[in-house]
C-alpha angles and dihedrals in degrees: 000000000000119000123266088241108053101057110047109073116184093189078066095058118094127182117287121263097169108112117200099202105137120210111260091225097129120216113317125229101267088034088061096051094053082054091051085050095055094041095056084062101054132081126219109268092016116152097244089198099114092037117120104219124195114278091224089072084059123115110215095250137073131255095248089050089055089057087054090054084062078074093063092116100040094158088073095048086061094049093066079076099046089064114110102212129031088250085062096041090057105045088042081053088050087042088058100034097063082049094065108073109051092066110047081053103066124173123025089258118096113228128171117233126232116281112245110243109214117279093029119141134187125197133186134138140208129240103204127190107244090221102050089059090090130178113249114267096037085191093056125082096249094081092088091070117167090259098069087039082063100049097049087056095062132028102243124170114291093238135057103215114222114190131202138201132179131187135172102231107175128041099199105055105020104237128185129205128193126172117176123190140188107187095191089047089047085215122119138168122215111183128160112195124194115208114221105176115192126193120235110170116265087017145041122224116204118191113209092216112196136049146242136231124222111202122200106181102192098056087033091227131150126198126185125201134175127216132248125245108256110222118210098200130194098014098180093062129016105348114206128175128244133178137224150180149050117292117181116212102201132179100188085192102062094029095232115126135167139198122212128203127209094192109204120222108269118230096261123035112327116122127259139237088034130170142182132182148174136202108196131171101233103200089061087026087225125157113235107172137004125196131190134164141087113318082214100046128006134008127185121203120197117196138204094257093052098246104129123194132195130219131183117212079206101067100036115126109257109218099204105226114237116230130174109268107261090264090057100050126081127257091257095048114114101248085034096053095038107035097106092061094036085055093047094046087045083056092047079243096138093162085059099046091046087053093055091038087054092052090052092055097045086062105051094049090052086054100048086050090054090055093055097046093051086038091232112140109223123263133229130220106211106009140065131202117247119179102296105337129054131239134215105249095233119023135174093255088055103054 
């Protein structure tokens, strides 16, 4: 076992080409006929965890790279800090919050990523311009915190750095873990999530089940937030993702607290890709804030004050994440791992890509037989264990 900090060499990483649009071709005719297939095997409700779907519904990237696309806008994830009182934290943390998922779910067509084989890891990290990290309520006077006084003062360099890393730390079931950190900005997430899919007829429902922590040091606040159930609907013809549910975002320390819901389309007339949220302080049960909109296009916030702001998802500034070239990245890193059936999907060869992916497979299974056999758990790189939940092994709030 190598150290965490040798290999990782952020000089190496370079920004991100790779595109994920995926091509809205909808499902084609044999393809249709393999899905039928499935699906006449299948019963309502059933766990789909040990189901082998078709590779051709895969989405050239794997599921832990798909955690790193909800920092898209990582400039608004640095911004939670900027905020000057909790009320504002937490609204900036729900602002951001209802930003992350349009991005990491590119293309109309819904494809399944990869399925992260145990001991995968997947690294990147964010350069972010240090003036578009903004305090809330950029008209108010807050936005001169002590923090920009500071950095005037002295030339400092012109982006914060946030790095990721990602590992699948459990088989069965198949938990993910993510942890995030910006060291300038002394603010880190650490979240593990457990997918459960579930088969219901013409969709499949995955829960994401687990939570994630946001840590903000120098407020020394916590909030911990939960994640929504992604929908694949209409399989057999052009499959698109929705999500649903209700996700709470709470800081027990401050006493604010807000719950967020992703509405799915009713059956007749209704929009889709609706949310609604509320931030609300629970001590004076006062509500501070209210949201509603489309997670993938435009969300309104109104505030207590009665100011209201807009944003479009749309229109927001993509920061490209930056991630070692394939030669420079170890054998159980994400692209690394997966780049044979990547490069088969990319070709159109699926026979191809099933063949590496089985191969994959196959390894892992003989080593988890081999585990058992010689009775060792398997251990993790980044990430412990901690009651329910795991921990990433060295956090800011550590160091």
């Amino acid at each position: 076992q190598y150290s965490a900090s040798e290999l990782i060499l952020v000089e190496d990483e370079m920004t991100d080409t790779e595109d994920n649009e995926e091509e809205d071709l909808g499902v084609m005719d044999d393809q249709r006929s393999v899905i039928l297939h499935l699906i006449s095997q299948l019963k309502l409700g059933m766990d789909l965890t040990r189901v082998v779907l078709p590779t051709f519904i895969l989405e050239k990237r794997s599921l832990l790279e798909m955690y790193a696309n909800f920092m898209a806008h990582p400039d608004l994830f640095l911004s939670i800090a900027a905020g000057a009182t909790p009320e504002e934290r937490i609204i900036c943390f729900v602002e951001y919050y209802l930003t992350a998922f349009h991005e990491g779910r590119k293309g109309a067509v819904a494809k399944k990523p990869y399925n992260p084989i145990i001991g995968e890891t997947f690294h990147c990290s964010w350069d972010v311009p240090k003036d578009k990290v903004k305090a809330f309520r950029t008209n108010s006077a807050s936005t001169v915190s002590k923090d920009t006084a500071k950095e005037f003062g002295q030339d400092q360099s012109t982006c914060y750095k946030l790095r990721f890393v990602a590992e699948q730390v459990s088989h069965h079931p198949p938990v993910s873990c993510f942890y995030c950190e910006c060291k300038e900005k002394k603010m880190c997430v650490n979240a593990h999530v457990w997918t459960k899919s579930k088969f219901m007829g013409m969709s499949i429902g995955v829960s994401m089940v687990g939570e994630g922590v946001l840590y903000l040091m120098e407020h020394e606040e916590e909030y911990v937030f939960t994640l929504p159930s992604a929908y694949a609907r209409s399989i057999l013809t052009i499959p698109w993702v929705e999500l649903g549910g209700k996700v709470n975002i709470n800081c027990a320390r401050t006493g604010y607290s807000a719950t967020v819901t992703f509405h799915t389309k009713p059956f007749y007339g209704g929009k889709v890709h609706r949310v609604t949220a509320e931030v609300k302080h629970n001590p004076t049960n006062t509500i501070v804030c209210k949201a509603q909109g489309e997670w993938n296009g435009t969300l309104e916030f109104t505030y207590s004050n009665g100011e209201t702001k807009v944003i479009d998802t749309n229109k927001l500034p993509v920061i490209r994440k930056k991630i070692r070239p394939i030669a420079k990245q170890g054998p159980l890193e994400s692209r690394h791992l997966w780049q044979h059936v990547t490069s088969s999907l990319k070709e159109g060869n699926i026979d191809a890509a099933t063949e590496h992916k089985h191969r994959l497979e196959e390894r892992q299974r003989a080593e988890e037989r081999q585990r058992v056999a010689l009775t060792t758990p398997w251990k993790p790189k980044y990430f412990a264990k901690e009651g329910d939940g795991w921990l990433y092994l060295n956090p800011l709030w550590k160091t």
